[in-house]
Biopython code that builds the backbone (N, CA, C, O; Angstrom):
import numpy as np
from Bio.PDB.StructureBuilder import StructureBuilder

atoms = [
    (1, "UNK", "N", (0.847, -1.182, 0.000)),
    (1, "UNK", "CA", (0.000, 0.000, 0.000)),
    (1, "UNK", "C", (0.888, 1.239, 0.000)),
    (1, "UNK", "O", (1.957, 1.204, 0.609)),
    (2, "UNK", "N", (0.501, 2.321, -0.646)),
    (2, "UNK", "CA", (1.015, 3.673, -1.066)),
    (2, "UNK", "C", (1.192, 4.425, 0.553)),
    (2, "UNK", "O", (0.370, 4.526, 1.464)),
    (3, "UNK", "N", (2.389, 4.808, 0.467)),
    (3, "UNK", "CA", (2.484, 5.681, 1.749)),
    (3, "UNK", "C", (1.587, 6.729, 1.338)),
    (3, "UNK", "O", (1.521, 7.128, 0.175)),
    (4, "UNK", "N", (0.693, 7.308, 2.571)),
    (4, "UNK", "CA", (0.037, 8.352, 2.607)),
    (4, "UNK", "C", (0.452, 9.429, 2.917)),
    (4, "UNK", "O", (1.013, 9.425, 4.013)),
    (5, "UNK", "N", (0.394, 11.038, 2.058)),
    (5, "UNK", "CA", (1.556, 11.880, 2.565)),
    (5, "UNK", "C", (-0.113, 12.802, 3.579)),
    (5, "UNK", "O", (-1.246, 12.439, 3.895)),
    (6, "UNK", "N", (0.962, 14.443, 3.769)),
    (6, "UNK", "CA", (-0.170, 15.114, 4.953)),
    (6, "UNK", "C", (-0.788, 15.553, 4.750)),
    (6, "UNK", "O", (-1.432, 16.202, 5.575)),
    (7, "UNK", "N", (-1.057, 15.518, 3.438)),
    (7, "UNK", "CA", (-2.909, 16.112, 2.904)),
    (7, "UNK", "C", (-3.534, 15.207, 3.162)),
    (7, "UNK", "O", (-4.616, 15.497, 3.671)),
    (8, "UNK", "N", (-3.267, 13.814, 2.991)),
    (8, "UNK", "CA", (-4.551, 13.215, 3.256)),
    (8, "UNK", "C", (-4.643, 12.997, 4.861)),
    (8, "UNK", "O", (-5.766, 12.824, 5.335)),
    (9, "UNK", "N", (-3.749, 12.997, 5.542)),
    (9, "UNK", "CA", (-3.620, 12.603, 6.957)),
    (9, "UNK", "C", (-4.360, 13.627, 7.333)),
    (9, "UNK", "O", (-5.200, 13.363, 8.193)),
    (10, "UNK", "N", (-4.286, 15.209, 6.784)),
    (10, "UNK", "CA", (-4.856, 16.922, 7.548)),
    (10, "UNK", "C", (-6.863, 16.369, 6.878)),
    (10, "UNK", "O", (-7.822, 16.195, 7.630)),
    (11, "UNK", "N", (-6.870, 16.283, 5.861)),
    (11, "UNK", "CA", (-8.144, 15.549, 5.382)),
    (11, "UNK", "C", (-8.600, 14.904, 5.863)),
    (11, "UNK", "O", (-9.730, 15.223, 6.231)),
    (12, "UNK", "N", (-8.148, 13.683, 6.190)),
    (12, "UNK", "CA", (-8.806, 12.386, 7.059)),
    (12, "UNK", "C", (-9.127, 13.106, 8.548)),
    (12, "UNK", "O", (-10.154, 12.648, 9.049)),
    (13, "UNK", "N", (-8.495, 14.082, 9.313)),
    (13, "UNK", "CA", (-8.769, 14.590, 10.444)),
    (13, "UNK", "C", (-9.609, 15.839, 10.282)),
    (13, "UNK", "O", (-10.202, 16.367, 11.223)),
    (14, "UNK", "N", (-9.627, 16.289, 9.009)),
    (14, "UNK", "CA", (-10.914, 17.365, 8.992)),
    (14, "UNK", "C", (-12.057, 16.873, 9.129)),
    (14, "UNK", "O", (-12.887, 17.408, 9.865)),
    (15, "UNK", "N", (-12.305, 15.772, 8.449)),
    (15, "UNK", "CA", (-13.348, 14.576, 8.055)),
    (15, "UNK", "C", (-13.949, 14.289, 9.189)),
    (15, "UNK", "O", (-15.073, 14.628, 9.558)),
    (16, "UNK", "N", (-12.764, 13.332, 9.997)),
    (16, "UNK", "CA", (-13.421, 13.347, 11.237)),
    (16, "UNK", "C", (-13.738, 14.613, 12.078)),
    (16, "UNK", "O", (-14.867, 14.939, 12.444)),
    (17, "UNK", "N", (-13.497, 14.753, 12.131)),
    (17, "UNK", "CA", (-14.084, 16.388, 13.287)),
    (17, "UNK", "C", (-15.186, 17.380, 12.870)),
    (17, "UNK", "O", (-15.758, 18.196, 13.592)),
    (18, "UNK", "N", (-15.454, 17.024, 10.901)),
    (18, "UNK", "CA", (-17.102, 17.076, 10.608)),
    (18, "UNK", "C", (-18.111, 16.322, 10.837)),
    (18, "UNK", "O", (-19.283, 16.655, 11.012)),
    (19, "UNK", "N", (-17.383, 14.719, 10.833)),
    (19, "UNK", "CA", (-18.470, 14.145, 11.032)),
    (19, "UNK", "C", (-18.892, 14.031, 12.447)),
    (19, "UNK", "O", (-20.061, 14.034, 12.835)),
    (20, "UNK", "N", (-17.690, 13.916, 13.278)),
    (20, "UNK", "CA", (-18.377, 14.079, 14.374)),
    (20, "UNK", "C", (-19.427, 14.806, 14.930)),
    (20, "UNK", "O", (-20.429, 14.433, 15.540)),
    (21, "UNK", "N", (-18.897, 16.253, 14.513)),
    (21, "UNK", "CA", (-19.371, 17.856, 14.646)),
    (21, "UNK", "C", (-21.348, 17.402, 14.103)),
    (21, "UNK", "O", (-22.451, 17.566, 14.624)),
    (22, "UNK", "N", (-20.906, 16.893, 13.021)),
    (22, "UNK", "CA", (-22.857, 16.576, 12.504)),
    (22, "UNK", "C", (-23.160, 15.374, 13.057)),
    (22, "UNK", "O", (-24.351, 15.142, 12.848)),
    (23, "UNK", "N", (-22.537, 14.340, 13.779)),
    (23, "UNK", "CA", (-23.377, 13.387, 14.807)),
    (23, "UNK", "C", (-24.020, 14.002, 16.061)),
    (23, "UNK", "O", (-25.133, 13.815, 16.554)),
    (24, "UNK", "N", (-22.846, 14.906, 16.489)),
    (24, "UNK", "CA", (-23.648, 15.761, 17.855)),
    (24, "UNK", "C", (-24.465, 17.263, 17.047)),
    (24, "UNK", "O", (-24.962, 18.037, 17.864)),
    (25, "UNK", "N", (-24.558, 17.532, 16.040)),
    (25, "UNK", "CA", (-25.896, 18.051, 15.898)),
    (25, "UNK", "C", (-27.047, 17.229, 16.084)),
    (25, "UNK", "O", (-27.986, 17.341, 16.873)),
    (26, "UNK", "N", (-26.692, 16.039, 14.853)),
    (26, "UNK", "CA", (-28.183, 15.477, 14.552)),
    (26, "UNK", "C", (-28.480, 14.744, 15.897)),
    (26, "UNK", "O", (-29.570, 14.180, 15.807)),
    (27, "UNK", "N", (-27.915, 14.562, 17.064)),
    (27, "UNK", "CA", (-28.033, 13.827, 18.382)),
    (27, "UNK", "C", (-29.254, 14.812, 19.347)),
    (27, "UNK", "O", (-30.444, 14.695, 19.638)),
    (28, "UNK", "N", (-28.027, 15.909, 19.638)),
    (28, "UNK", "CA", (-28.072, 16.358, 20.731)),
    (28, "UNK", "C", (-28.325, 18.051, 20.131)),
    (28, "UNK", "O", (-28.662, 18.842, 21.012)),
    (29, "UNK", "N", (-28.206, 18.513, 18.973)),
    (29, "UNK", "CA", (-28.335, 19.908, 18.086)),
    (29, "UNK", "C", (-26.931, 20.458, 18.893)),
    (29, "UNK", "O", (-27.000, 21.008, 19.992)),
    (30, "UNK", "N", (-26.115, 20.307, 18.432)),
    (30, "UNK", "CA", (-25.177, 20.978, 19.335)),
    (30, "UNK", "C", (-24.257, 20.590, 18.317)),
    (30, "UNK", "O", (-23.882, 19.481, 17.935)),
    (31, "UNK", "N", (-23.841, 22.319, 17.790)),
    (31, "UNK", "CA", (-22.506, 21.986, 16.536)),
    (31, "UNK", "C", (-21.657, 22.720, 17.274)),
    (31, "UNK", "O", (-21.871, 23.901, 17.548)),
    (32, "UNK", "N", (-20.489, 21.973, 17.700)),
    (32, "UNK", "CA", (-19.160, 22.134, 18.383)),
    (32, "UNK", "C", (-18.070, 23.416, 17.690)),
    (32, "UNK", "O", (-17.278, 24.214, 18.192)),
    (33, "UNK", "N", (-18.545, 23.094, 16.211)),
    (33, "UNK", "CA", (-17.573, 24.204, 15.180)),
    (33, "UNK", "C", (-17.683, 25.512, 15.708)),
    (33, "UNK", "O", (-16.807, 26.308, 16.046)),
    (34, "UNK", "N", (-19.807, 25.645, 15.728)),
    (34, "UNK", "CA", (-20.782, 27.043, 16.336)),
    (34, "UNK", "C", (-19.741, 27.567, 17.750)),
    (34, "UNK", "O", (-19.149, 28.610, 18.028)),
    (35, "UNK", "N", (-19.846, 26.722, 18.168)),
    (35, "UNK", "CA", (-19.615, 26.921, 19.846)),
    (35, "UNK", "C", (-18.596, 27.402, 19.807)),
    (35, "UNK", "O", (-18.670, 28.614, 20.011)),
    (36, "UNK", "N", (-17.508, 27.006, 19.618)),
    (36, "UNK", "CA", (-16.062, 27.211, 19.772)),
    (36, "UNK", "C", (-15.486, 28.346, 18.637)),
    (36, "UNK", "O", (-14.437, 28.936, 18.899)),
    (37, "UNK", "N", (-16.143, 28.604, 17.483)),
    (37, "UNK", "CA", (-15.684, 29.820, 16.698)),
    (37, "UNK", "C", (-16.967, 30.427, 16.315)),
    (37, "UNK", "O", (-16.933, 31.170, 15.335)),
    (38, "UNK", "N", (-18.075, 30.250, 16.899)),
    (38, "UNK", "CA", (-19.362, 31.124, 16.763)),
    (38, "UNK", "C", (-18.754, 32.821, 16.322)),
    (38, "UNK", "O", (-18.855, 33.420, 15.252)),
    (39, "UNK", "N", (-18.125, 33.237, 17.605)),
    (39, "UNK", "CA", (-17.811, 34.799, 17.553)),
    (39, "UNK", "C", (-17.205, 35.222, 16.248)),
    (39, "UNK", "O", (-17.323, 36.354, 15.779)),
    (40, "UNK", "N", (-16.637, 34.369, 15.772)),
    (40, "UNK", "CA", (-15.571, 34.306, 14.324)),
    (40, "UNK", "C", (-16.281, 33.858, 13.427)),
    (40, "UNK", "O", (-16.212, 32.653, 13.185)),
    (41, "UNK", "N", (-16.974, 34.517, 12.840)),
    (41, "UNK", "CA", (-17.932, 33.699, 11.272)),
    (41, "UNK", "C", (-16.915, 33.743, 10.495)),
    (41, "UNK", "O", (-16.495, 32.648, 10.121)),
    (42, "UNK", "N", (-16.201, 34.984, 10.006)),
    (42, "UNK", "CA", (-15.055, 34.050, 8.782)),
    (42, "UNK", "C", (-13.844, 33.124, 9.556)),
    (42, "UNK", "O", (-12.901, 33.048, 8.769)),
    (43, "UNK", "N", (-13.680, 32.728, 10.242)),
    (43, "UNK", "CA", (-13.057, 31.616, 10.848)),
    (43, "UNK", "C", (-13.713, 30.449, 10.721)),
    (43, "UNK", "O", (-13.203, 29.426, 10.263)),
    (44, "UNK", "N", (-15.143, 30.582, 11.215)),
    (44, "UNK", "CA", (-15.971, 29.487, 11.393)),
    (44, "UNK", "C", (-16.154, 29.089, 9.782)),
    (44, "UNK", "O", (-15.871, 28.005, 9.272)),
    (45, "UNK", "N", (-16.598, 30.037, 9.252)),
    (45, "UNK", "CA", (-16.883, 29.335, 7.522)),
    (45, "UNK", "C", (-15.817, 28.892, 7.097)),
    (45, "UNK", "O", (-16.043, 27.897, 6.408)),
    (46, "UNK", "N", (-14.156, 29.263, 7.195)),
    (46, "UNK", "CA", (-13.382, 28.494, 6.547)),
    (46, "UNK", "C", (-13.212, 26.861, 7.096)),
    (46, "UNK", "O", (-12.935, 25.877, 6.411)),
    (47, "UNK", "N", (-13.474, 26.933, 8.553)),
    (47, "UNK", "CA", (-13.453, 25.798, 8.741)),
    (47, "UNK", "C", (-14.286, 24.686, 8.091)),
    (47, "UNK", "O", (-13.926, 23.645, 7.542)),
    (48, "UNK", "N", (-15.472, 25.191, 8.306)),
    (48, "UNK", "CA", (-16.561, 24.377, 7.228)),
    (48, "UNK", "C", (-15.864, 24.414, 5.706)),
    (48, "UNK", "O", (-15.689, 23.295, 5.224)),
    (49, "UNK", "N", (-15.425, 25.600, 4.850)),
    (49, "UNK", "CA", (-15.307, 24.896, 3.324)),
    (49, "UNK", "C", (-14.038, 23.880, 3.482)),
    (49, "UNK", "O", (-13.955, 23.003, 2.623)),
    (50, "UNK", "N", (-13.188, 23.914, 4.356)),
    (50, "UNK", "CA", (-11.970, 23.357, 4.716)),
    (50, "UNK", "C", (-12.803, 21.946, 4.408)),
    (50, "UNK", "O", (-12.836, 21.396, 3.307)),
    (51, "UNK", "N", (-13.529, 21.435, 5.727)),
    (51, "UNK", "CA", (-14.120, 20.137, 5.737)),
    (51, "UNK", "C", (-14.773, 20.074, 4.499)),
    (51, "UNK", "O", (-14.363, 19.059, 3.936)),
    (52, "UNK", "N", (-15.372, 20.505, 3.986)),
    (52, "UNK", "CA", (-16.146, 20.044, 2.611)),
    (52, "UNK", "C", (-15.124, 20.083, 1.368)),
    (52, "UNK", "O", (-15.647, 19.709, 0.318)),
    (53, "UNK", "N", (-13.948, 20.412, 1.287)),
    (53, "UNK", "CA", (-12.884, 20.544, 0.454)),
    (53, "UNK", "C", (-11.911, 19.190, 0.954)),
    (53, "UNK", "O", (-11.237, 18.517, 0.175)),
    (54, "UNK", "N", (-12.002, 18.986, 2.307)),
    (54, "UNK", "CA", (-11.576, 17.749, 2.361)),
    (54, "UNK", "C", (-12.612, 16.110, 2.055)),
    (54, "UNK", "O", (-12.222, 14.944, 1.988)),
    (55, "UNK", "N", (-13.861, 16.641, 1.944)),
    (55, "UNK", "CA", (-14.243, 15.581, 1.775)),
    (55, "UNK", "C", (-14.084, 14.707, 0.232)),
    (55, "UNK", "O", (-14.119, 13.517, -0.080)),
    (56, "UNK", "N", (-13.839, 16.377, -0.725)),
    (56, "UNK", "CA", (-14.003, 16.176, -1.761)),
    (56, "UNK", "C", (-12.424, 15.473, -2.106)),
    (56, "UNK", "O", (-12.185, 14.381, -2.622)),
    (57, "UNK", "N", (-11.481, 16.511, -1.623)),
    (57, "UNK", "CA", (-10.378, 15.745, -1.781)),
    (57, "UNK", "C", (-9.849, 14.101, -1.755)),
    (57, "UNK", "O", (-8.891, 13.546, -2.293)),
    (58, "UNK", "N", (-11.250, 13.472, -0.619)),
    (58, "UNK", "CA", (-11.350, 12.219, -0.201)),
    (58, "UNK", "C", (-11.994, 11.442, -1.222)),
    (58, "UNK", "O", (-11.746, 10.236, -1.213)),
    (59, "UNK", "N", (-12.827, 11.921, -2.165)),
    (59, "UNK", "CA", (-13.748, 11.242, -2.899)),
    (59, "UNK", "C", (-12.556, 10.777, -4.072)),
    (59, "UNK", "O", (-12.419, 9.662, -4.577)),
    (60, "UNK", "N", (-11.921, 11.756, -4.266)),
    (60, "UNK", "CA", (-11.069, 11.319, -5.411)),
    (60, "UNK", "C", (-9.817, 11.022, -5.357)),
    (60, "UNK", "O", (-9.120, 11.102, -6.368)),
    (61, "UNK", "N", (-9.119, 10.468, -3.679)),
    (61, "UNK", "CA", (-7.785, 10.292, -3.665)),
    (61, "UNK", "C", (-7.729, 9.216, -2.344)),
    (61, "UNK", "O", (-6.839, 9.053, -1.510)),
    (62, "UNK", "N", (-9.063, 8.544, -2.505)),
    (62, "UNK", "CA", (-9.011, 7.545, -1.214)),
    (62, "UNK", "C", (-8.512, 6.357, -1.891)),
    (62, "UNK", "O", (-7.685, 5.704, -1.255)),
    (63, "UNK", "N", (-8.805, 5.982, -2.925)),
    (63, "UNK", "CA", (-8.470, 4.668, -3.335)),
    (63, "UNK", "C", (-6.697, 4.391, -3.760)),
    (63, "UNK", "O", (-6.130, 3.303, -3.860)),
    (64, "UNK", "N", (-6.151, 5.689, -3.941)),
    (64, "UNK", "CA", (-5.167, 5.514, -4.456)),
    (64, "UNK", "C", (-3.684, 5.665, -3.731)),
    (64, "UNK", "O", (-2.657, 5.453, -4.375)),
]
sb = StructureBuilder()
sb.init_structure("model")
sb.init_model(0)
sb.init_chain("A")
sb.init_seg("    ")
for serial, (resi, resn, name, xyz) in enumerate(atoms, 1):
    if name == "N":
        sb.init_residue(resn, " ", resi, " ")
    sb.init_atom(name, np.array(xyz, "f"), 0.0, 1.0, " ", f" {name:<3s}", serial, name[0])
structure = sb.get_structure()
């Protein structure tokens, strides 16, 4: 198997910490991203396109 370099390692940990972030919404309504950079909307939104830029990154560089 292909060594994995640190985009996908920084990806795979954005990933997780969205999905988590939307298990404890859809649980408990409680988005952790809100909480912790609420005061910071352009902080908070990069974090979100970050995760959705990593997911995409994932769609097309997981297999390889």
């Amino acid at each position: 198997m292909a060594e994995k370099g640190k985009l996908f390692w920084i990806a795979l940990i954005l990933l997780i910490i969205g999905g988590l972030n939307w298990g404890l919404v859809g649980l408990f309504k409680f988005d952790v991203v809100q909480e912790i950079l609420g005061g910071i909307p352009l902080v908070r939104d990069i974090v979100y396109t970050l995760i959705g830029l990593s997911a995409l990154f994932m769609i097309f560089n997981a297999r390889k």
